[in-house]
Residue frames as qw, qx, qy, qz and C-alpha x, y, z in Angstrom:
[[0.135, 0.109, 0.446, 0.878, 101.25, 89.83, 96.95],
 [0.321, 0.623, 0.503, -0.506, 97.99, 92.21, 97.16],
 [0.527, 0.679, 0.510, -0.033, 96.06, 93.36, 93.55],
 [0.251, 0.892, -0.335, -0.170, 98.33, 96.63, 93.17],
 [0.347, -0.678, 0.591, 0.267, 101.31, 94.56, 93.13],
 [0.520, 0.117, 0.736, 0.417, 100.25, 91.62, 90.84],
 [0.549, 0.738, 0.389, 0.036, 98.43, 94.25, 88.63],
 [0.245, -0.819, 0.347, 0.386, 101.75, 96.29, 88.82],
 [0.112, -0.362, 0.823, 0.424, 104.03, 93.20, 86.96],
 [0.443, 0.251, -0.421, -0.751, 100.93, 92.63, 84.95],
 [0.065, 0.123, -0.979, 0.146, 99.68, 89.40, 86.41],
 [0.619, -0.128, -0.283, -0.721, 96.22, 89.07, 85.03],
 [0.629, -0.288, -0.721, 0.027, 95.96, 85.55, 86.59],
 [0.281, -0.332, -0.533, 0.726, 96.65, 87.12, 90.61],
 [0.299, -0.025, 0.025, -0.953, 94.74, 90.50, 89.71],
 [0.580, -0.195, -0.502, -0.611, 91.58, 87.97, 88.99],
 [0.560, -0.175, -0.759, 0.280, 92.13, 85.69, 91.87],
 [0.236, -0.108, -0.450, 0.855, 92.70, 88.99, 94.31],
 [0.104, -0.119, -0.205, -0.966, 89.91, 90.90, 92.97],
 [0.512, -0.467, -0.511, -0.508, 86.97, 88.84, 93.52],
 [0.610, -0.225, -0.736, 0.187, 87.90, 89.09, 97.16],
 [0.289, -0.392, -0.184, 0.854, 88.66, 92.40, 97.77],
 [0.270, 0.865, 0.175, -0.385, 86.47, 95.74, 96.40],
 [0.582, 0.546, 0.305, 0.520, 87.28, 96.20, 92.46],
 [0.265, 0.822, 0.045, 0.502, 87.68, 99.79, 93.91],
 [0.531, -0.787, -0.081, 0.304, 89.16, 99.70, 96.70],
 [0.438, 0.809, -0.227, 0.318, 92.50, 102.08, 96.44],
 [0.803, -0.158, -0.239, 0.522, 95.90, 102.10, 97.53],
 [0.404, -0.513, -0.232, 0.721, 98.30, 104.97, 99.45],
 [0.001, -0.064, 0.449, 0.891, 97.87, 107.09, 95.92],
 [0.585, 0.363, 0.520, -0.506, 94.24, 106.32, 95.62],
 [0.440, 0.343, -0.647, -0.519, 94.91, 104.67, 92.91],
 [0.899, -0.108, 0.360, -0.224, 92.60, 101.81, 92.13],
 [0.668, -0.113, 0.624, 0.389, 93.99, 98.52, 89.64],
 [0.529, 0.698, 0.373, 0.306, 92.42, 99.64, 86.76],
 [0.048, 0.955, -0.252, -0.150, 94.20, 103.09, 87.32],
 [0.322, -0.667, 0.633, 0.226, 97.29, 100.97, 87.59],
 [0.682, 0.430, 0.591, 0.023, 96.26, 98.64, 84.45],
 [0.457, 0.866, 0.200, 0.037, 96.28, 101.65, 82.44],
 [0.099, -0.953, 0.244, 0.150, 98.92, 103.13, 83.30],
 [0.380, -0.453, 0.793, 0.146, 100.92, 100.34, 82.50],
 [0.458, 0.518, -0.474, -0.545, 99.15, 99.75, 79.34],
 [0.152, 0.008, 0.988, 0.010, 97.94, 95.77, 80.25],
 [0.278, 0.098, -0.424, -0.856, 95.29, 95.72, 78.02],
 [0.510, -0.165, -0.842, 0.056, 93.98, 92.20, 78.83],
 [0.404, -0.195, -0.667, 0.596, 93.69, 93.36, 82.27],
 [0.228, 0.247, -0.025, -0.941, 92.09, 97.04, 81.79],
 [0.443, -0.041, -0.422, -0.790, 89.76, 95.31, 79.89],
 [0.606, -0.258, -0.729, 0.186, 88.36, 92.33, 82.27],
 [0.136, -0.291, -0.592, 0.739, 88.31, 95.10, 84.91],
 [0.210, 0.029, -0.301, -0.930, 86.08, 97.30, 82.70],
 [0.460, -0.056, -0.798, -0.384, 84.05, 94.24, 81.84],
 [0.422, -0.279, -0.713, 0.485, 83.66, 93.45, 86.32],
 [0.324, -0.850, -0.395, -0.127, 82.40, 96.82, 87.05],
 [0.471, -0.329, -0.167, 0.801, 85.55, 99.15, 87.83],
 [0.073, 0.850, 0.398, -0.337, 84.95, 102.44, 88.41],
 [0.482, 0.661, 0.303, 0.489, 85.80, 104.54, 84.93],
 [0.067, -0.898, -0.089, -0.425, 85.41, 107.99, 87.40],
 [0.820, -0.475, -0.226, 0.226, 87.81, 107.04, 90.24],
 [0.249, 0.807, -0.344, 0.409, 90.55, 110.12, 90.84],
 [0.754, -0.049, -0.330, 0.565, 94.03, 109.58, 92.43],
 [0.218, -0.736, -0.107, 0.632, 95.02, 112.57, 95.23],
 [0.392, -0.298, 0.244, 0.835, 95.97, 113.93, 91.99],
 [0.493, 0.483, 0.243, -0.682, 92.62, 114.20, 90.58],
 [0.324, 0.354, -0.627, -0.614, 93.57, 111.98, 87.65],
 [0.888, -0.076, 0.314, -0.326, 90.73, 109.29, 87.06],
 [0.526, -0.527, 0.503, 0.439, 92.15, 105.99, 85.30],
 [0.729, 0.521, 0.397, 0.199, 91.54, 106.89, 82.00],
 [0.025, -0.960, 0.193, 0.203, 93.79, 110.29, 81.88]]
């Protein structure tokens, strides 16, 4: 399981584990980072704790949406 996937089924315990190992921004085939995918999925717990680590607020997906849109 990599960060998009456990932050996908909301898995705040794997998103914390994965994260400190890997770039809080790094992005995936969408350039979406977790925290885009946090939000979007409305894990609140999780969106906040990345917020809290230093994700990047300004980060746009190919679609230009950052992940607060």
């Amino acid at each position: 399981m990599n960060q998009f996937q456990a932050a996908e089924e909301g898995n705040l315990q794997m998103v914390h584990e994965l994260v400190t190992v890997t770039s809080i921004n790094e992005t995936d085939g969408e350039k979406r980072t977790v925290l885009h995918i946090a939000c979007l999925h409305g894990w609140i717990a999780m969106v906040a704790w990345l917020l809290e680590i230093g994700a990047n607020v300004n980060s746009l997906t190919w679609h230009g949406l950052s992940p607060l849109s």
